[in-house]
C-alpha positions, 0 to 999 in steps of 0.5 A, a space after each residue: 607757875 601758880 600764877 598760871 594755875 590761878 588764871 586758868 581755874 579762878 573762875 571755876 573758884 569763883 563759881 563755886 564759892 558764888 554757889 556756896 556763898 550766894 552772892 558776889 561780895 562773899 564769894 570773891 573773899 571766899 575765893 581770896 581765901 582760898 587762893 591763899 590757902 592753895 598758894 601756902 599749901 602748893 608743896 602738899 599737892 601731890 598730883 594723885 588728883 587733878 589741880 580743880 580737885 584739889 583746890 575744890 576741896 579747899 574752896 568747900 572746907 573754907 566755906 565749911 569753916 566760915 559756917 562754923 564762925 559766928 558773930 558775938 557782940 560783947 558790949 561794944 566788941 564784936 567777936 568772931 567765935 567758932 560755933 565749936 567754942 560755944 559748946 
């Protein structure tokens, strides 16, 4: 069944993480994320919003979360750090 529920709105996903991200190759991760999440967290779909609504507000606070990582290089290593750990 979820199966059906990603064919039927990856694109729409898809779209909207083109829009956010602004190219293809990050947004067709964004929407990998996503779906991963929206498949682990299925059972917390409570149907008081239809299913795009739901899976759109994963797909803008993954977005969200990734802006708020960062980079650092230490050395050699490079380090991915919440923006919030910085502080």
């Amino acid at each position: 069944a979820f199966c059906q529920l990603a064919r039927q709105y990856e694109r729409r996903v898809f779209a909207l993480a083109l829009h956010y991200c602004g190219n293809p190759h990050d947004a067709e991760d964004l929407s990998q994320e996503v779906w991963l999440k929206a498949f682990r967290a299925i059972g917390t779909f409570r149907g008081e919003s239809g299913f795009y609504t739901w899976v759109r507000q994963i797909t803008i606070n993954t977005f969200l979360n990734r802006q708020r990582e960062t980079v650092v290089t230490k050395g050699e290593e490079r380090i991915a750090v919440k923006l919030d750990d910085l502080a």
